[in-house]
GUTI-853161 format. One record per residue (C-alpha): residue number from 1; residue in three letters; x, z, y. Coordinates in Angstrom, 2 decimals, always signed. Example, Ala and Ser with C-alpha at 12.3 -4.5 7.8 and 13.67 -1.06 7.14 Angstrom:
<recs>
    nr   rest         u         w         v
     1    Ala    +12.30     +7.80     -4.50
     2    Ser    +13.67     +7.14     -1.06
</recs>
This chain:
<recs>
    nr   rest         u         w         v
     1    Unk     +0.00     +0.00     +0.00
     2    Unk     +2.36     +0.95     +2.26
     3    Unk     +4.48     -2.62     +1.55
     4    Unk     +1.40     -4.36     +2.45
     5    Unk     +0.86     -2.35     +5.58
     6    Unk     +4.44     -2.61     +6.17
     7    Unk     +4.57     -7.02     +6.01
     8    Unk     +1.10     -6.89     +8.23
     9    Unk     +2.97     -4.95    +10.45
    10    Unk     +5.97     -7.32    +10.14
    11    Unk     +3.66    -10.44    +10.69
    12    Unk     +1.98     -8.87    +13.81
    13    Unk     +5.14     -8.16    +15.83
    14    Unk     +6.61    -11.80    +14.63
    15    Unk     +3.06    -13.52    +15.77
    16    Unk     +3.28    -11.54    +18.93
    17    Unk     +6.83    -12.19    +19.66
    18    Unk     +6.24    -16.39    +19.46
    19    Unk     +2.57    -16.47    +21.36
    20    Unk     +5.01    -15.71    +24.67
    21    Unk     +7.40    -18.24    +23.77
    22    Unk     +4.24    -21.04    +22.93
    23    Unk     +3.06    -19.86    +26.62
    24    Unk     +6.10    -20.60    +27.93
    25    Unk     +6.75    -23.96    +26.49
    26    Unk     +3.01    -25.21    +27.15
    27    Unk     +3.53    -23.87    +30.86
    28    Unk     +6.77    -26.13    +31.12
    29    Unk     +5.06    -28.68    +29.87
    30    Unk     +2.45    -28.47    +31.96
    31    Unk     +5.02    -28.39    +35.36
    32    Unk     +5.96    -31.72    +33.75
    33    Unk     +3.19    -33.35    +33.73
    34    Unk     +1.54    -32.20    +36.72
    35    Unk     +5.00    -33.06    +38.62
    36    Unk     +5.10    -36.60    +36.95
    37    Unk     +1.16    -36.41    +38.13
    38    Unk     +2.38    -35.82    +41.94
    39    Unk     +5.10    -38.50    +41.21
    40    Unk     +2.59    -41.36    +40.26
    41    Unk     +0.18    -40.59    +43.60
    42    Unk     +2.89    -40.43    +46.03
    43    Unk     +5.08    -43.75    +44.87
    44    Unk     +1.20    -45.82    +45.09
    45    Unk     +0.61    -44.53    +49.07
    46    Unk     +0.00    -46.40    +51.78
    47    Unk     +3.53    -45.54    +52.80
    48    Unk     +4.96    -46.73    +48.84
    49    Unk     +2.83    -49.70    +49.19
    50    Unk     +3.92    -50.86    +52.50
    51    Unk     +7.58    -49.79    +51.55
    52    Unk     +7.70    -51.47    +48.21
    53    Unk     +6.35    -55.04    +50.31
    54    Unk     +9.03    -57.74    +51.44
    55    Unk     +6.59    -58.60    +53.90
    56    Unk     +6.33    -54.86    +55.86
    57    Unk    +10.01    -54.02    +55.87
    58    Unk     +9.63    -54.11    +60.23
    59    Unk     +6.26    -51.93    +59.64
    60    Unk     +8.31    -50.15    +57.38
    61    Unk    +10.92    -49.19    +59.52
    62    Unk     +8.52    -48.67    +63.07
    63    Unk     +6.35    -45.89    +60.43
    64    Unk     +9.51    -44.39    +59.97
    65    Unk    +10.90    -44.35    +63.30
    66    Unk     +7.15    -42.83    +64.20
    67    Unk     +7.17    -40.54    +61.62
    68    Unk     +3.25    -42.15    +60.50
    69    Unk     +5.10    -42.53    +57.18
    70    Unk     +4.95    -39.10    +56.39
    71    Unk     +1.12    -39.43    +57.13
    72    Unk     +0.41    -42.73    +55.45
    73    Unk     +1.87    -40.85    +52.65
    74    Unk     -0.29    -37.85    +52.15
    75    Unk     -3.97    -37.56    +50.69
    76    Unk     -6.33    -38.52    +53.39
    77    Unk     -7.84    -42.26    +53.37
    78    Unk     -6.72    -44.99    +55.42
    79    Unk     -7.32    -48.80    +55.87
    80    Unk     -4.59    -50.75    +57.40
    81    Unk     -4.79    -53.65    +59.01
    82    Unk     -0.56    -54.18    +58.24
    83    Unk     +1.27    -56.88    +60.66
    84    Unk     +3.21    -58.86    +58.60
    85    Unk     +7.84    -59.08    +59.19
    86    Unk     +6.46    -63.22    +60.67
    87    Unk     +3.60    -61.52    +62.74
    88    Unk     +6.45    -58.90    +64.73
    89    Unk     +8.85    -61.95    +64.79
    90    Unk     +6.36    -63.44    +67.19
    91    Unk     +6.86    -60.45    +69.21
    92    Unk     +9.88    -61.29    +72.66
    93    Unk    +12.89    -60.16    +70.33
    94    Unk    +13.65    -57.29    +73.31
    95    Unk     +9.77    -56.11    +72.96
    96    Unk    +10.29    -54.90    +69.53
    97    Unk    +13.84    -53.51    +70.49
    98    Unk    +12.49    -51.63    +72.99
    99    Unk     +9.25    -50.38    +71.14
   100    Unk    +11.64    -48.95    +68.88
   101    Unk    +13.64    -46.95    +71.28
   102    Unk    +12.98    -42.71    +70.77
   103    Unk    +12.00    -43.23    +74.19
   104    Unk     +9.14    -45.56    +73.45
   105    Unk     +8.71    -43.44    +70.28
   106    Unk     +4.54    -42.65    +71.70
   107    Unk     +4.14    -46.28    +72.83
   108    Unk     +4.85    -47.53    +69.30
   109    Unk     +2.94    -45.24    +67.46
   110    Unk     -0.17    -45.89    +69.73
   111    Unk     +0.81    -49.56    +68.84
   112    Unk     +0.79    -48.95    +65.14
   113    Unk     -2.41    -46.28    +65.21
   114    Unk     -4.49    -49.53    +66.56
   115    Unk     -4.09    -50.96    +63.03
   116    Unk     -5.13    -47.92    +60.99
   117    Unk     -8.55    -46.83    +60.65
   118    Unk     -9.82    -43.65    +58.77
   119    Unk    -10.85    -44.14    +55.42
   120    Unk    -11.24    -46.22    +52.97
   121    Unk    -12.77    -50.16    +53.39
   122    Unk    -12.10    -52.63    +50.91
   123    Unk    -13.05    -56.48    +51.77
   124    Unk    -16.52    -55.90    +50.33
   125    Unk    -17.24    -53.26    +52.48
   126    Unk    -16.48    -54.19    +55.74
   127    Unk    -18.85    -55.70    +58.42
   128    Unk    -18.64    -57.49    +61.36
   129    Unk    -18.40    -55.60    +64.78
   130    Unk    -16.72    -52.46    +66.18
   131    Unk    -14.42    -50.10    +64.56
   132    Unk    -12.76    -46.74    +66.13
   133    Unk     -8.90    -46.64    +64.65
   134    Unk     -7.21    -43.78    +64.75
   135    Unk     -5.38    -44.19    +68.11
   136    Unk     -8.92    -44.12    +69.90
   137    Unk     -9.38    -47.51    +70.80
   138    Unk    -11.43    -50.17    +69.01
   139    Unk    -10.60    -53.38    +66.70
   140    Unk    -13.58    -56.04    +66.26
   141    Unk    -14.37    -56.82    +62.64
   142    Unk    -15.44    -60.34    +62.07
   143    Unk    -16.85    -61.11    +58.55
   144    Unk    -17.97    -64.52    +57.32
   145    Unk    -18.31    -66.45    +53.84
   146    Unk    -14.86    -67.36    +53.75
   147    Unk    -13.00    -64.82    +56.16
   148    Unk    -12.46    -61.57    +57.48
   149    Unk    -11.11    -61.42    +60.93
   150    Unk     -9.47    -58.59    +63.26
   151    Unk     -9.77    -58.89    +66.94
   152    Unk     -9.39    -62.60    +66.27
   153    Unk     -6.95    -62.42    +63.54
   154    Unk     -7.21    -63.90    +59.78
   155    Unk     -6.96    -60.93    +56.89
   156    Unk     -5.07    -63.15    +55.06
   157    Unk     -4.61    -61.11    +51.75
   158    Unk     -7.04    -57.82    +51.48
   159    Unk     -7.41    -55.18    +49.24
   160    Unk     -3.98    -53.99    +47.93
   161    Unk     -5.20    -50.46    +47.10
   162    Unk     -3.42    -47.64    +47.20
   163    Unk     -3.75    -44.15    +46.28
   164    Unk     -4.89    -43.10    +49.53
   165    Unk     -6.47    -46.56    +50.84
   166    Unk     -6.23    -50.23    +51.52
   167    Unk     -3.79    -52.25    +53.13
   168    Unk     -5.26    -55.54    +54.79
   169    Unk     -2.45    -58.41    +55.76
   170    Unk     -2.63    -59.72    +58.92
   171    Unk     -0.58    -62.78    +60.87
   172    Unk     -0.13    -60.98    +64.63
   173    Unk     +0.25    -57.56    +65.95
   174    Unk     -2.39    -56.83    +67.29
   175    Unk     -1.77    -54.89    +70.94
   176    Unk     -4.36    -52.39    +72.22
   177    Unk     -5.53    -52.45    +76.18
   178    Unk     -3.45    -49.54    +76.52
   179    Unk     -0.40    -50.78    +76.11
   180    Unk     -1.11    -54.34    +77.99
   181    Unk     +1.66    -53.34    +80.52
   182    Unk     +4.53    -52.69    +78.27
   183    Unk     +6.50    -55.84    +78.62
   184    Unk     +5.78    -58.23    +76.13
   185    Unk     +2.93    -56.82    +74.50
   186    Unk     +0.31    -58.46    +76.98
   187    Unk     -1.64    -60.60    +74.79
</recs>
């Protein structure tokens, strides 16, 4: 009897000694996966998205220099309408260089904020006529059959989704009334 007691005993204290270690191990495991979770959102942001492009390296770069990339890159929805490297090439060469000067550092975010809008609108979803984006002002949304305009402007490819919105190409930057004066902007 007291052998039987004795390996119950025995087994008890050896179960209780590995349920810790199982905890353990399934709690690593679960860091893992929840960091390789947090990986997977933050490379598809609007901020990964516009990164990973060959055609946003310059938007690339001005969200940077703005610091919007840090915001692009979080959890909240945006749409982008996203000026194309050939749309700021139209842009005077010394208008860009300046825009990108830390002294112009509000100018050029106001620039870029014109081309987000909060949340998320896919193609299908938008409408023609006024939108708010973020920087206060207003873009015009024209929808027909075949195209989606901005303030004038062909969406020429829509709807690359990302985690935390859309990103809409577009051919020309477009300048809010705001910033008419800043030299070379004037549209």
């Amino acid at each position: 009897m007291k052998t039987k007691r004795l390996t119950h005993t025995v087994l008890f204290i050896s179960m209780a000694a590995l349920i810790p270690t199982t905890y353990a191990q399934d709690d690593k495991i679960g860091k893992t996966v929840m960091e390789e979770k947090n990986a997977a959102v933050k490379a598809g942001s609007l901020t990964a998205v516009i990164a990973d492009s060959a055609s946003f390296s310059t938007l690339s770069k001005a969200l940077k220099a703005t610091g919007l990339d840090a915001t692009l890159g979080q959890k909240d929805e945006f749409t982008v309408f996203a000026p194309t490297d050939e749309a700021f090439a139209k842009l005077p060469t010394d208008t860009l260089t300046k825009l990108m000067l830390p002294e112009n550092k509000e100018k050029l975010r106001m620039l870029l904020l014109y081309h987000v809008v909060a949340g998320r609108m896919i193609a299908a979803e938008l409408i023609s006529g006024d939108v708010k984006t973020v920087n206060g002002e207003k873009l015009k949304i024209g929808v027909s059959a075949d195209k989606i305009e901005v303030n004038g402007e062909k969406v020429f490819s829509a709807d690359v989704i990302a985690t935390n919105g859309v990103v809409h190409s577009i051919g020309k930057v477009l300048v809010p009334k705001s910033l008419d004066e800043f030299v070379g902007l004037k549209q």
